[in-house]
PLY file of the C-alpha trace (Angstrom):
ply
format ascii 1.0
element vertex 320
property float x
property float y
property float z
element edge 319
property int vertex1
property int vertex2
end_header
-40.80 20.93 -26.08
-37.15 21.67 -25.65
-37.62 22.65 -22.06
-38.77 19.26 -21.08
-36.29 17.36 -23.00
-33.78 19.73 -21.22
-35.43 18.89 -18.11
-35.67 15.64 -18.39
-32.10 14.56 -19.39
-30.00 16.37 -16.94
-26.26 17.31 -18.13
-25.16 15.64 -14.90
-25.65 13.65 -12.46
-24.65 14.07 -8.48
-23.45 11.19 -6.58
-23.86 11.95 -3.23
-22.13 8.67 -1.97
-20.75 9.18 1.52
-20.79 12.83 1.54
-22.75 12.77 5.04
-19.78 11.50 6.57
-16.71 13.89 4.84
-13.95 12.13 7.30
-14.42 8.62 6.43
-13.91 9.58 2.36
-10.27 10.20 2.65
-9.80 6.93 4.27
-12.20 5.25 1.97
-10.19 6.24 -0.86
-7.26 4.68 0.53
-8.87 1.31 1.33
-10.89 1.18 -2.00
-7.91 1.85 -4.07
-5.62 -0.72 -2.27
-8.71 -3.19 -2.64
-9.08 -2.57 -6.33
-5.28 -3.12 -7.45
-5.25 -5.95 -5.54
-8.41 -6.85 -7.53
-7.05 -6.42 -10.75
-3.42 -8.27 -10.35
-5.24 -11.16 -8.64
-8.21 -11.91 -11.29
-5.61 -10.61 -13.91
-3.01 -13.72 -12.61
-6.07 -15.63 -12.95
-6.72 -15.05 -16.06
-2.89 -15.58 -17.42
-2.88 -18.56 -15.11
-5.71 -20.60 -16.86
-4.31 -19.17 -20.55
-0.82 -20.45 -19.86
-1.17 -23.74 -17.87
-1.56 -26.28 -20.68
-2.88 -28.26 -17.26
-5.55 -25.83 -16.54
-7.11 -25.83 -19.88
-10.34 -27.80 -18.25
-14.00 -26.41 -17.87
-13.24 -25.34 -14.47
-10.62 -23.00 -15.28
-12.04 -21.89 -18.35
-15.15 -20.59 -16.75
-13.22 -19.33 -13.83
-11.35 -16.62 -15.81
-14.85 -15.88 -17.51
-15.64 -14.93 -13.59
-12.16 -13.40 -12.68
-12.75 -11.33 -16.40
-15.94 -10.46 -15.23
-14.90 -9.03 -11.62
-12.11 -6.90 -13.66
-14.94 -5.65 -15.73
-17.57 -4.79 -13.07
-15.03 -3.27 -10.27
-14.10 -1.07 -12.90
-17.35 0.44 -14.43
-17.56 1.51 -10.50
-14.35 2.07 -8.54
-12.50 4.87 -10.82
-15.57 7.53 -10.67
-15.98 6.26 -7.14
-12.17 7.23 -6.64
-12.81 10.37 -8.24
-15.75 11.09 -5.92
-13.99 10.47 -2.67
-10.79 12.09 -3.69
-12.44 15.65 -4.13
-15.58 17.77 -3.79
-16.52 17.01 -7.03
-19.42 14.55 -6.94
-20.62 14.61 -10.03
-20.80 12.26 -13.24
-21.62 13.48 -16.39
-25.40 11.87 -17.62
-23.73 9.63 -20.51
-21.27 8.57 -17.89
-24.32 7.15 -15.95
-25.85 5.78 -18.65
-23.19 3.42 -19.15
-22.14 2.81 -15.84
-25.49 1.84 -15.50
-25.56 -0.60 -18.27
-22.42 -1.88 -17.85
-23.17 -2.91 -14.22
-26.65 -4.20 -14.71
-25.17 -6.17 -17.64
-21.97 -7.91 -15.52
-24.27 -8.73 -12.53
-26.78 -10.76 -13.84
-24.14 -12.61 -16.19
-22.30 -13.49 -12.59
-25.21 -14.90 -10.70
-26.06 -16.70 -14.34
-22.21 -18.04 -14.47
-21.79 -18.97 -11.23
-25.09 -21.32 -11.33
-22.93 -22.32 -14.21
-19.95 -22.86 -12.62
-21.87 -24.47 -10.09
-23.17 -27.29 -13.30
-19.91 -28.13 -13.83
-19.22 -28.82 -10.34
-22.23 -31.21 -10.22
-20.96 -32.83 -13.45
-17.34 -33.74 -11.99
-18.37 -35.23 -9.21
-21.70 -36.58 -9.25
-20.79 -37.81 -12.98
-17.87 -38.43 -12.80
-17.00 -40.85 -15.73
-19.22 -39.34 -18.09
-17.87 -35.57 -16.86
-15.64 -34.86 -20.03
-18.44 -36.10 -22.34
-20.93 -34.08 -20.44
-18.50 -30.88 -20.28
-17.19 -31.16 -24.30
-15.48 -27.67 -25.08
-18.63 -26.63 -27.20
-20.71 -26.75 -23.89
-18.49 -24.76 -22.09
-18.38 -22.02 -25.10
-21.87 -22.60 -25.59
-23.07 -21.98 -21.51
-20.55 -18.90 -21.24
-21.67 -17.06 -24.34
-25.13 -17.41 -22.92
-24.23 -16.15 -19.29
-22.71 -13.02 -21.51
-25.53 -12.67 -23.86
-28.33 -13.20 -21.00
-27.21 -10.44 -18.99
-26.63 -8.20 -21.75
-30.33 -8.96 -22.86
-31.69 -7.81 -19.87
-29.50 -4.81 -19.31
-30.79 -3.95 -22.48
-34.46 -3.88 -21.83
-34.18 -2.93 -18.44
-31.43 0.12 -18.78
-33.16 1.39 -21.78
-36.83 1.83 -19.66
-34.91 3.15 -17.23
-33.13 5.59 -19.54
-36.66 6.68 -21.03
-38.07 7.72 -17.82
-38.28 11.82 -17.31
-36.77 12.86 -14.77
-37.72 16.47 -14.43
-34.37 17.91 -13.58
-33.84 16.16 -10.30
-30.18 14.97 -10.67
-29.08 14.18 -6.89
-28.37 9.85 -6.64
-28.23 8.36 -2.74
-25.36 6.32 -3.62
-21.86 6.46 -5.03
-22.84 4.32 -8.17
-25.62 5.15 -10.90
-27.78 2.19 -9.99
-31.30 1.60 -11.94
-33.78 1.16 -9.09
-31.95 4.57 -7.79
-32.37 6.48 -11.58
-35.97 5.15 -10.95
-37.00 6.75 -7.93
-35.89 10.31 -9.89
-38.56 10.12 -12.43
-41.94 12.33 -12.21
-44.04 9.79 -14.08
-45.38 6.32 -13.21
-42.71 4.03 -12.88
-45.00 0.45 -12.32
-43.80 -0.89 -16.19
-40.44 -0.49 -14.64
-40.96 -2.19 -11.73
-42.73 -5.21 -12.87
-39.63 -5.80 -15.64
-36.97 -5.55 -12.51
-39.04 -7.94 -10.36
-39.41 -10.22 -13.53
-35.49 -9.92 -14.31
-34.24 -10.52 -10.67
-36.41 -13.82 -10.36
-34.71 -14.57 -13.97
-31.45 -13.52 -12.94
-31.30 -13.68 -9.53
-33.32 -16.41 -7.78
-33.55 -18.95 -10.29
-29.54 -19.03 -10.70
-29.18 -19.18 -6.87
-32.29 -22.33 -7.23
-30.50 -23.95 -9.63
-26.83 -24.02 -7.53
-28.65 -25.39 -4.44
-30.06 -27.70 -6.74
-26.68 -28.64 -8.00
-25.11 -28.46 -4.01
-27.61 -30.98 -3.08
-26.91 -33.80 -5.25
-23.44 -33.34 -4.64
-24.02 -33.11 -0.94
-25.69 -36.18 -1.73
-23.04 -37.91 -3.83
-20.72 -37.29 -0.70
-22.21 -38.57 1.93
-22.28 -41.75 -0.12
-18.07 -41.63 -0.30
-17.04 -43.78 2.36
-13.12 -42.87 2.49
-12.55 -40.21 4.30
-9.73 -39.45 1.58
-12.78 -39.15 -1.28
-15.12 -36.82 0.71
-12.19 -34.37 1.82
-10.99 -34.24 -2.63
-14.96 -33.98 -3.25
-15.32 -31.13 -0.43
-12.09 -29.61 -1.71
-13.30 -29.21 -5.10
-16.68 -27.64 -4.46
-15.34 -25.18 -1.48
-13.65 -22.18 -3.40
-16.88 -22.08 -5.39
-19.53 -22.29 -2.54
-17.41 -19.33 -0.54
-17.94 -17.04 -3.98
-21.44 -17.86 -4.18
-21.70 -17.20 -0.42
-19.82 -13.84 -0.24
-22.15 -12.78 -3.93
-25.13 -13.72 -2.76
-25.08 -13.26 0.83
-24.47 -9.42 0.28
-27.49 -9.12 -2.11
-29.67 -11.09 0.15
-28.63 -8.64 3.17
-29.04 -6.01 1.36
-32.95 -6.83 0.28
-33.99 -8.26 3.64
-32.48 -5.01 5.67
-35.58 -3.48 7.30
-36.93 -0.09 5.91
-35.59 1.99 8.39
-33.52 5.48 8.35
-30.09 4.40 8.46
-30.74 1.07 6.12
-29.88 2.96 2.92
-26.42 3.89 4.32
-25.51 0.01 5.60
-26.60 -0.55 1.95
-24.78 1.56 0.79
-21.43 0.03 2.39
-22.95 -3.16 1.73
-22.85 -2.54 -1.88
-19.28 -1.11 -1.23
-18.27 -5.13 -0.49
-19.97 -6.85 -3.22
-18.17 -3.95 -5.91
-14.56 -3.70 -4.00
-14.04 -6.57 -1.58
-15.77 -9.48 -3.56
-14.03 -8.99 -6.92
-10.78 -8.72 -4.42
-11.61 -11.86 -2.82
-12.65 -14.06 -5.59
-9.01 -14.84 -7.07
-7.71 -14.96 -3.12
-9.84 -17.63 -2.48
-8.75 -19.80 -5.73
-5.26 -19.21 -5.35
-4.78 -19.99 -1.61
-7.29 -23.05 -1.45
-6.32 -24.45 -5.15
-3.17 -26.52 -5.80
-3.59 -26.74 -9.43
-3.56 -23.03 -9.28
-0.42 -22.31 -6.76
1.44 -25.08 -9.14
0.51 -23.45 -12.20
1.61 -19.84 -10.35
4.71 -21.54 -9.15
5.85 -22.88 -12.43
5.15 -20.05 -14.66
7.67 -17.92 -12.33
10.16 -20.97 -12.49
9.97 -20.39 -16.36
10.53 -16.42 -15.95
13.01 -16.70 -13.60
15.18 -19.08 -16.18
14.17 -16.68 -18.45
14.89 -13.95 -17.09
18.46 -15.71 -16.10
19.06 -17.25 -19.48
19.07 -13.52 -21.09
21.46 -12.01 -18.30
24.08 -15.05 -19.17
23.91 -13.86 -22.99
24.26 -10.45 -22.16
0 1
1 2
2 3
3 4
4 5
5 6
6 7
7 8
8 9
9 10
10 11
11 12
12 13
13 14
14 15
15 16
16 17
17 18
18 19
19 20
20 21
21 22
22 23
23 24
24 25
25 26
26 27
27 28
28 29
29 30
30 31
31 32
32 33
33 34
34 35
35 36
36 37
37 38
38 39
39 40
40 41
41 42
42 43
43 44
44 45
45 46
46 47
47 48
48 49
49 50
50 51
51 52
52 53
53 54
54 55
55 56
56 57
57 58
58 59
59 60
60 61
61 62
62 63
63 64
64 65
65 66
66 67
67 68
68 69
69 70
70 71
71 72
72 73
73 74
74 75
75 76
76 77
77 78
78 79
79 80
80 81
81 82
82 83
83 84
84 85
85 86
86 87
87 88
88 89
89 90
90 91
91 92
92 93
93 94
94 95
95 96
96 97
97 98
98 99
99 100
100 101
101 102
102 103
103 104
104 105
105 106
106 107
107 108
108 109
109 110
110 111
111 112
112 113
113 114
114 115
115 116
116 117
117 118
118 119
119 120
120 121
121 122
122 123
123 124
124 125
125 126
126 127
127 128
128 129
129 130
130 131
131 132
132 133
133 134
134 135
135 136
136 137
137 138
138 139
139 140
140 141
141 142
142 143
143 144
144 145
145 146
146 147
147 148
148 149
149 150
150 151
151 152
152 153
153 154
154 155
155 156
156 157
157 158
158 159
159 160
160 161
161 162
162 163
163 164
164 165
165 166
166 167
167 168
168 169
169 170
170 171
171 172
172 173
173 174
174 175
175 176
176 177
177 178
178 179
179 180
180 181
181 182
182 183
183 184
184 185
185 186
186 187
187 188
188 189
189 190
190 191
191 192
192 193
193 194
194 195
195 196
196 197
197 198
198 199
199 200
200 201
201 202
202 203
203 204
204 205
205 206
206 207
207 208
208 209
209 210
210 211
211 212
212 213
213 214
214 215
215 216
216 217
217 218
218 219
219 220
220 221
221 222
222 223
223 224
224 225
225 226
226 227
227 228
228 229
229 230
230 231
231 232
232 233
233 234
234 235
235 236
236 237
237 238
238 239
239 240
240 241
241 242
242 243
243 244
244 245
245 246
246 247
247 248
248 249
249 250
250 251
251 252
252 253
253 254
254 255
255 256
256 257
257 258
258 259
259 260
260 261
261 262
262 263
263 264
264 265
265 266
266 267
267 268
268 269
269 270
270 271
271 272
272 273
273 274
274 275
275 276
276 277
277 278
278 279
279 280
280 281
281 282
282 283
283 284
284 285
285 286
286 287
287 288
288 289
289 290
290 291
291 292
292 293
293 294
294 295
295 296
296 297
297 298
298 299
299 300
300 301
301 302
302 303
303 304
304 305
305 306
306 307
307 308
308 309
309 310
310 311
311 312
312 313
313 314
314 315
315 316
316 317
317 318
318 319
């Protein structure tokens, strides 16, 4: 009996990641590591932005550094091992270090896709209702539709993770990837996996496609409501509005869609493999780029919080 426990729970776990190609890592690490500082000041500004700015205390903003809180949150259960991994030969992460990376990430990507078909609700609301929007959006909606994003994707971490975690796995301990990702600890068990499968199917349609229904649901009334501006002036504010939020959606969702429609051949598991790169590095990176530079309220906000710490800053070198 203690043989197969043994066997079945591994003391580690390799991560093979780009190993095949021992050249490229050193670089890698370089990239990844400028792309995940980056990542953390910008959805970290965010976040202090939208805390700060009595003017950016709206739904937007509030559910915005929800997102930029979450990107912080999800780069990270990834990018340090990954760092670790590309820095030396060392590919290994220890099997309760998988565990939770492997919760942790299942749990912060389905509360995205479920928050940004929130976010995407609230876009709807403000300009498609526009008179009724702060009625619609009350503060205990916005509370009320984040905590759910959070608790739904723990829920289904939960269940999913913890079949996952059950599975045997016989002593084979070598993961195709650089992450511990549960269709990946999957394919390592010796037993029948079909349970497993059917919940994942069952919690992407949840998770995945019915979010991404319900924004192009929401991005076709307001496509709608648009057309039916007739100043130019009111479809440019409208379109200005909605854009930040359709290029996240785009850059989230297009790299999961390319990922699951790449044909099964040899070399597709290594373009998924930098195409999951992106959606862990380069989108978190991205997300707060795209707010700052294509959001006034936000380069205001940014601009008059350093105003204040400059006087500050000023003020206290006078007294001195």
């Amino acid at each position: 009996m203690m043989g197969r426990v043994n066997a079945s729970s591994p003391e580690v776990f390799v991560l093979l990641g780009f190993s095949s190609r021992p050249s490229l890592e050193p670089i890698l690490f370089v990239i990844v590591l400028g792309f995940y500082v980056v990542s953390i000041l910008g959805n970290g500004i965010i976040i202090l932005v939208s805390c700060m700015d009595v003017h950016l205390h709206t739904p937007m903003y509030f559910f915005l550094a929800n997102l930029s809180f979450l990107d912080i949150s999800f780069t990270t259960s990834i990018v340090p091992q990954l760092l670790v991994n590309l820095w030396g030969p060392q590919k290994t992460i220890s099997y309760g270090g998988c565990m939770v990376q492997f919760y942790i990430s299942h749990w912060l990507g389905a509360t995205e896709c479920v928050l940004l078909a929130v976010m995407s609700y609230d876009r709807y609301a403000a300009i498609c209702r526009p008179l009724h929007y702060t009625v619609i959006m009350h503060p205990q909606l916005c509370l009320s539709l984040a905590f759910a994003s959070w608790l739904g994707g723990l829920t289904t971490s939960i269940v999913g993770s913890t079949l996952t975690m059950l599975l045997p796995l016989c002593g084979n301990n070598h993961i195709d990837h650089f992450f511990c990702e549960m269709p990946l600890i999957m394919q390592l068990a010796c037993v029948n996996t079909s349970l497993n499968e059917v919940e994942m199917y069952v919690a992407s349609f949840i998770f995945v496609v019915l979010p991404l229904g319900l924004i192009l649901v929401s991005y076709g009334h307001i496509a709608w409501a648009v057309m039916k501006i007739r100043s130019a002036e009111g479809r440019k504010k409208a379109f200005n509005t909605c854009s930040s939020h359709v290029a996240v959606v785009a850059l989230f969702y297009g790299s999961i869609i390319f990922m699951y429609l790449q044909p099964a051949k040899s070399n597709s598991h290594e373009q998924g493999k930098f195409i999951a790169l992106f959606y862990t590095v380069v989108t978190p990176m991205l997300n707060p780029l795209i707010y700052t530079l294509r959001n006034k309220d936000v380069k205001k906000a940014l601009r008059h919080i350093a105003l204040e710490v400059c006087c500050g800053f000023a003020g206290s070198l006078e007294r001195n």
